[in-house]
MIRODREN-960384 format. One record per residue: y, z negated, x of N, C-alpha, C, CB in turn; residue number from 0; residue in three letters. Coordinates in nm, 2 decimals. Each point is the difference from the previous one (the first is absolute). Glycine has a CB too. Layout:
N
ATOM     ny     nz     nx    cay    caz    cax     cy     cz     cx    cby    cbz    cbx lumtor sedren
ATOM      Y      Z      X      Y      Z      X      Y      Z      X      Y      Z      X    NUM    ALA
...
***
This chain:
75
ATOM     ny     nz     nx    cay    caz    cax     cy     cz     cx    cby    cbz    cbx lumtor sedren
ATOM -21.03 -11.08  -7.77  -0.08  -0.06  -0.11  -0.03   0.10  -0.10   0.11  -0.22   0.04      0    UNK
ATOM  -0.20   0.20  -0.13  -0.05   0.10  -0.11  -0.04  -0.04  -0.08  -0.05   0.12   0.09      1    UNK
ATOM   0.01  -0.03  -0.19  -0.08  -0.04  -0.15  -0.11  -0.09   0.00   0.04   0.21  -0.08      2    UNK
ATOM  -0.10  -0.15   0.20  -0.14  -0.02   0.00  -0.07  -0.12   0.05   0.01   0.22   0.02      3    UNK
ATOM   0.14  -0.32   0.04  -0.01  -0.14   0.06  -0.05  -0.08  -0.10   0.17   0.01   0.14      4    UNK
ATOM  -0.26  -0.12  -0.16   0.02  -0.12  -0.06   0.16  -0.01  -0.04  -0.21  -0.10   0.13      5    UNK
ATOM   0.16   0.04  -0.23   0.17  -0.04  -0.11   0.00  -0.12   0.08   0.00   0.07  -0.30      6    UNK
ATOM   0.11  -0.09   0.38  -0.01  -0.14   0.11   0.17  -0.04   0.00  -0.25   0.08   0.20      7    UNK
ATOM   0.29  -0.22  -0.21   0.12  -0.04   0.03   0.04  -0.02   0.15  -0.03  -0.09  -0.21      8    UNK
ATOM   0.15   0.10   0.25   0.05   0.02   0.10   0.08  -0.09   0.02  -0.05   0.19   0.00      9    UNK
ATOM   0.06  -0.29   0.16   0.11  -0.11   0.02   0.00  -0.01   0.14  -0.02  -0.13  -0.20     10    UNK
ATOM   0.19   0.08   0.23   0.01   0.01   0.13  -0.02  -0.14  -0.01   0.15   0.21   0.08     11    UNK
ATOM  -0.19  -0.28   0.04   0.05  -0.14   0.04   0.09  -0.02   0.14  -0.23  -0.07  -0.14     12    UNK
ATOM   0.30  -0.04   0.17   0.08   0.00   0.11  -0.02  -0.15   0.05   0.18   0.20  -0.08     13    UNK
ATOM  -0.22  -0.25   0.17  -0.03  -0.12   0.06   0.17  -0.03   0.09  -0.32   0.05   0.02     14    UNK
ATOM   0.36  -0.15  -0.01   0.01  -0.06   0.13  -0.01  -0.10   0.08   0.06   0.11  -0.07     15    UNK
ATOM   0.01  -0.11   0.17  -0.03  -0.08   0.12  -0.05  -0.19  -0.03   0.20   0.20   0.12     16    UNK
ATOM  -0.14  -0.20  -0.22  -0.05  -0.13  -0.10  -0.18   0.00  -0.06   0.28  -0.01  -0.08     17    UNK
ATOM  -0.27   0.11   0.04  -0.09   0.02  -0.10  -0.03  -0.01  -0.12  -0.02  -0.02   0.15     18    UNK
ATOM   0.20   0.06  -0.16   0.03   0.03  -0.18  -0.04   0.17  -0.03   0.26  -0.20  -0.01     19    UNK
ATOM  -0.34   0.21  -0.11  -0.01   0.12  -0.04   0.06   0.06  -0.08  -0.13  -0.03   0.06     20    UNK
ATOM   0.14   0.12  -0.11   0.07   0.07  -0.12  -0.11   0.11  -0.04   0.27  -0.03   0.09     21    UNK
ATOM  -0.31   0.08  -0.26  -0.02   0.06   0.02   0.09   0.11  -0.13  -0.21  -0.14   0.17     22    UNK
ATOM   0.20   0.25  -0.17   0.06   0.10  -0.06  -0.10   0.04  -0.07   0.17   0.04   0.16     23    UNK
ATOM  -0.19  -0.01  -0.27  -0.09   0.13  -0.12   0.06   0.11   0.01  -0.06  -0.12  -0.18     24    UNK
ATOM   0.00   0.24   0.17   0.00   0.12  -0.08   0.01  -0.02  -0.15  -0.13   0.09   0.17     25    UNK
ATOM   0.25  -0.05  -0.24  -0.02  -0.05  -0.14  -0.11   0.14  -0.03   0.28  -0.15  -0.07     26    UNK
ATOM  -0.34   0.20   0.11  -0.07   0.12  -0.09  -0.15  -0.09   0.07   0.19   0.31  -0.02     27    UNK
ATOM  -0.28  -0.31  -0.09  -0.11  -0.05   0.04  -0.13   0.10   0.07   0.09  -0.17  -0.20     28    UNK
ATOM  -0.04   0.32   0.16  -0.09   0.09   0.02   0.09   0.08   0.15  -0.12   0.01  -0.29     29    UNK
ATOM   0.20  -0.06   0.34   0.08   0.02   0.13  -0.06   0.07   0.08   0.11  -0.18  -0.01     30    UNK
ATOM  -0.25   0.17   0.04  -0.07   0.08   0.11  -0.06   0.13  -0.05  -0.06  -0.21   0.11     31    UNK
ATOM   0.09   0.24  -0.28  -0.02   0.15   0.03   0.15   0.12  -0.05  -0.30  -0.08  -0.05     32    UNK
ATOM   0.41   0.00   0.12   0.10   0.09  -0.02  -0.01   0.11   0.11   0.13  -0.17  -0.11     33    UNK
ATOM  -0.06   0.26   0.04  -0.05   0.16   0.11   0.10   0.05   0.06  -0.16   0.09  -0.16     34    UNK
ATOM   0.32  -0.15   0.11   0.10   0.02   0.03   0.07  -0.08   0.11  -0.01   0.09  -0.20     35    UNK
ATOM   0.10  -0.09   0.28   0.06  -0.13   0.07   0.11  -0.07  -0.11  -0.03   0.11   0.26     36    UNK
ATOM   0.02  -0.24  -0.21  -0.01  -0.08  -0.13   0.14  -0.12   0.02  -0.32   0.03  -0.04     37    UNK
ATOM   0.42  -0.02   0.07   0.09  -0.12   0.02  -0.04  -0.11  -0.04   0.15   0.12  -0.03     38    UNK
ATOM  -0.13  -0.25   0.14  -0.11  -0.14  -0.09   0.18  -0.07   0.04  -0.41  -0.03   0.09     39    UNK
ATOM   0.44  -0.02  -0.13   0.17  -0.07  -0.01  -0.06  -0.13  -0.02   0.20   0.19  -0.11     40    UNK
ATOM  -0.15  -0.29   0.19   0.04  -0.15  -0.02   0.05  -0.08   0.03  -0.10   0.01  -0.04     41    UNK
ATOM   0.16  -0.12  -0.02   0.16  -0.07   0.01  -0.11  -0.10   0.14   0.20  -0.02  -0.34     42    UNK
ATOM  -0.16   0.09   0.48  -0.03  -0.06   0.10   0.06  -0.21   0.04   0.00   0.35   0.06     43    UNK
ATOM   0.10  -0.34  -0.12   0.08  -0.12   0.04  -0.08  -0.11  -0.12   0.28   0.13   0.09     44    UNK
ATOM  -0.36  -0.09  -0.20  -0.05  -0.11  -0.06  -0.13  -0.06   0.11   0.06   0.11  -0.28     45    UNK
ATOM  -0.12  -0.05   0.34  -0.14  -0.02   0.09   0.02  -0.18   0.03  -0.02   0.30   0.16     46    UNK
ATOM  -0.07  -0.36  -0.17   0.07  -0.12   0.04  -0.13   0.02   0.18   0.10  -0.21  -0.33     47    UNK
ATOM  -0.04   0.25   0.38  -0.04   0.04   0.17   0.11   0.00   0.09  -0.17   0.16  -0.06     48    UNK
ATOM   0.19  -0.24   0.19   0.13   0.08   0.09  -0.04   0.16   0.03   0.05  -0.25   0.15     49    UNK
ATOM   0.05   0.26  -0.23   0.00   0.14   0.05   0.09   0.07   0.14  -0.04   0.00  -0.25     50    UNK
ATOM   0.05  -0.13   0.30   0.02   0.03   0.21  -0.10  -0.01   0.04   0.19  -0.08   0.08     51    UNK
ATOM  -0.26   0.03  -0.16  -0.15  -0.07   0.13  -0.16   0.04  -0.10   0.17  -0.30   0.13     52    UNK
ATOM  -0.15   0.47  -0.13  -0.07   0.08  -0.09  -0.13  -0.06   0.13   0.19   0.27  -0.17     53    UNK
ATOM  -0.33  -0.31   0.15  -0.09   0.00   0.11  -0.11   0.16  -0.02   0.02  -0.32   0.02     54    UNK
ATOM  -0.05   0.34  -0.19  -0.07   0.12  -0.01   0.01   0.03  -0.12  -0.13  -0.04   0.17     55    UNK
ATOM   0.16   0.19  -0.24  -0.03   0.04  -0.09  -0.13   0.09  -0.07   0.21  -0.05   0.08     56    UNK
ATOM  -0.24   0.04  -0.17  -0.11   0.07  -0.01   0.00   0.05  -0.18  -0.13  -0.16   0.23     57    UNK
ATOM   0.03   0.30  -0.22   0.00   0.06  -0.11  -0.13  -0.02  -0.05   0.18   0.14   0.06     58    UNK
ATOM  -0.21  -0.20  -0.21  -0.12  -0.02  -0.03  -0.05   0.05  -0.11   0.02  -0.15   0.12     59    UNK
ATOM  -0.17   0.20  -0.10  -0.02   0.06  -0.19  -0.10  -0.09  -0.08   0.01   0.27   0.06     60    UNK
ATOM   0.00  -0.28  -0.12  -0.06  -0.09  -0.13   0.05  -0.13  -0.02  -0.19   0.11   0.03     61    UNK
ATOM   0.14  -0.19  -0.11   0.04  -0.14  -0.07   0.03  -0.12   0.14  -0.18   0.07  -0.26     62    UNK
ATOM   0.28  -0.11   0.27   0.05  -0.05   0.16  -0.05  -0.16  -0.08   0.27   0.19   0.14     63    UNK
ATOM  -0.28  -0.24  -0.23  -0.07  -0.12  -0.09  -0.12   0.00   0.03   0.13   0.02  -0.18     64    UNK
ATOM  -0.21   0.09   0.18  -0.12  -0.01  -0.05  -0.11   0.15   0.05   0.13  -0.18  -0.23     65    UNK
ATOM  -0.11   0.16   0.36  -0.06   0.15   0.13  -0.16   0.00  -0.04   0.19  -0.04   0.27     66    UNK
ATOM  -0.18   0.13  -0.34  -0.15   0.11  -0.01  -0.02   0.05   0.09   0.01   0.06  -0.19     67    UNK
ATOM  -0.13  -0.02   0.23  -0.06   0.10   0.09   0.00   0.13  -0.13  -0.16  -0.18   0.21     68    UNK
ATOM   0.21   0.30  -0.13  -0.04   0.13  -0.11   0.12   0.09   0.01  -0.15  -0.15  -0.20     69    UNK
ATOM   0.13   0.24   0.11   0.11   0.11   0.01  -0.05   0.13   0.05   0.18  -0.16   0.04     70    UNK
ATOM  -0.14   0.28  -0.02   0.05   0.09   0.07   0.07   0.07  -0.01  -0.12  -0.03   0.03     71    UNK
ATOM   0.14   0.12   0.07   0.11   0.09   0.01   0.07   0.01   0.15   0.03  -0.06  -0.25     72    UNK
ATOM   0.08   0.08   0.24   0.13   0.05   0.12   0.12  -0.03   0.02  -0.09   0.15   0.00     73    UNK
ATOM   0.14  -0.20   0.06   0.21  -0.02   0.00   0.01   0.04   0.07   0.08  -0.16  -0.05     74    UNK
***
């Protein structure tokens, strides 16, 4: 990632086999232009998801509420 990205928030989400989701923030809102590697820590056991019956995870950039088309940059 770099400077030069869009200022963009970053979230994982985790589905499972139910089709309960979870999703996780980036508490930094400008997350996509850090330049360093970046520890993202979270209390995994709050997720309300089985976490045996993970079906797919995924990493997403921008407002997971409310998906714009737009941005650029690189991860």
């Amino acid at each position: 990632m770099a400077p030069a990205n869009s200022a963009e928030p970053m979230f994982i989400e985790l589905k499972d086999t139910s089709g309960a989701t979870a999703v996780v923030r980036h508490p930094d809102p400008a997350a996509t232009q850090k330049t360093d590697w970046t520890d993202w820590s979270f209390h995994i056991g709050r997720l309300e998801v089985d976490l045996s019956a993970i079906r797919s995870v995924g990493l997403g950039i921008g407002d997971v509420d409310n998906p714009t088309p737009g941005g650029t940059g690189m991860i």
